[in-house]
Structure formats: C-alpha cells, structure tokens
N, C-alpha and C positions, 0 to 999 in steps of 0.2 A: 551547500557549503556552510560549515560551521566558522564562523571567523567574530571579531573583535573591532572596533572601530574606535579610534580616539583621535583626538586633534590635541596638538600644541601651537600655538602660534598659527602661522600659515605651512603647517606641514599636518599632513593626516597619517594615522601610522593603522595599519591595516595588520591585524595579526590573524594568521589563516590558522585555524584549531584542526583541521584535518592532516593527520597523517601522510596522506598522499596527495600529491599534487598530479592527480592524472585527467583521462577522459570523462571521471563523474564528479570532478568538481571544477576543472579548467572552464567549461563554457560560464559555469554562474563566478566565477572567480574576475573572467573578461568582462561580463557585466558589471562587475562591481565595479571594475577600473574604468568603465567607460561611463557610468554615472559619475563618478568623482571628478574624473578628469571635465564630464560636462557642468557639475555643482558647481565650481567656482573657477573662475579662470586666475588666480593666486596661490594657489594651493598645490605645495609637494608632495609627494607620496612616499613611506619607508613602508615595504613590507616584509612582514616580519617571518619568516619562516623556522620557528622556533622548535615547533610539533613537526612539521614536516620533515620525514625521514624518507621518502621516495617521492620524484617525477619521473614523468615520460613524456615525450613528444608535444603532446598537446599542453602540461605544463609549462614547458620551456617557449611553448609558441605563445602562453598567454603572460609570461614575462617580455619576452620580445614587443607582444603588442601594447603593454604598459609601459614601454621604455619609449616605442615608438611613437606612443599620443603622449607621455610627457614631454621629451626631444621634441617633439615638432611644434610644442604650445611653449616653450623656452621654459619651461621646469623642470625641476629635478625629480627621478625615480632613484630609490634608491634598496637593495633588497639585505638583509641581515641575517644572523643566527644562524648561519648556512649547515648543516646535517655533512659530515665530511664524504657523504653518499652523493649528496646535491652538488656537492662545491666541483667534485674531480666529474659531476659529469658535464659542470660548465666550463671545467678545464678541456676536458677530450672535445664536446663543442665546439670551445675556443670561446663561447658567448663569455669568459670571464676576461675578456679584450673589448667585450663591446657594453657589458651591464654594471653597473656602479654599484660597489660590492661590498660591503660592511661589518664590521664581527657582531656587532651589537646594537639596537638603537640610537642610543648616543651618542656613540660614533657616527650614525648615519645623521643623526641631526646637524653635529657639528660640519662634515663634510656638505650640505645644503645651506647651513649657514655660510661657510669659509666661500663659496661657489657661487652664490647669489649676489 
C-alpha cells in the first residue's frame, strides 16, 4: 500500500495514494490502522481517500474495522475526499449512517475538534 502519514496535534491524517481500495491493499491498510490505533492511545485518525476512485468488500471492511477500534478506544475516525464512486457505495451499504464522513480534511479536523 502506497500511503502518506502526518500528524497535527493529537489527530494523524492518513492519506492512502492507491487508487483502489480492495483485496491487495485492504490487509496492509488494517495493519496500518491497527499499529496507529496501538501507537498512542490519544490520537484520532482522518483518512483521506483522495486518489481512491474504487473499493470493494474487503475495503469497506477495513473502514468498518478502523471505525470499530477507534469507537471502542473513545476516538474519533474520520474519512474524507470521498470519489463520488466510494460515497454512493457507502450510500447503497448504508455504512454512510454508521462511518463519520467528511468533504475534506479540515472539515474532518474541525468535526474531531467540535466532538472531543
């Protein structure tokens, strides 16, 4: 997985440079959120789906699983820049009822700030 890593304050913004969010980059993608999520127990996460113009299945399961280990450590996930490909298929999902959803980074920052 090609990706980008920054920190502001107590938020990390994770920006994923692959096109696709599927079965050959979802596994190293849940790794990443599960090191982070274990690096520090203050730290939110925005990631950024900027490049990303297709998921499948195992994409949306390894958002599911970064919503679910920040949810359960009382921090914020939050995801951005959505590809109008990505957004209508967390519409048809419905995950866009359950995943904290953002146009842009700073929107997601402000929405973690306003939340915290």
């Amino acid at each position: 997985m090609n990706y980008e890593l920054d920190h502001e304050g107590n938020i990390s913004i994770l920006k994923i440079k692959n096109e696709k969010l599927d079965s050959t980059v979802a596994p190293d993608l849940k790794s990443q959120i599960i090191i982070l999520t274990n690096a520090t127990d203050h730290e939110h996460l925005i990631l950024d789906l900027k490049k990303v113009t297709f998921a499948d299945s195992s994409g949306l399961s390894a958002l599911l699983l970064a919503h679910r280990l920040y949810r359960d450590s009382n921090r914020h996930f939050v995801i951005c820049n959505l590809a109008d490909r990505i957004h209508e298929l967390l519409k048809i999902s419905q995950l866009n009822n359950v995943l904290n959803i953002s146009s842009n980074p700073k929107e997601a920052m402000t929405f973690i700030k306003e939340a915290s």
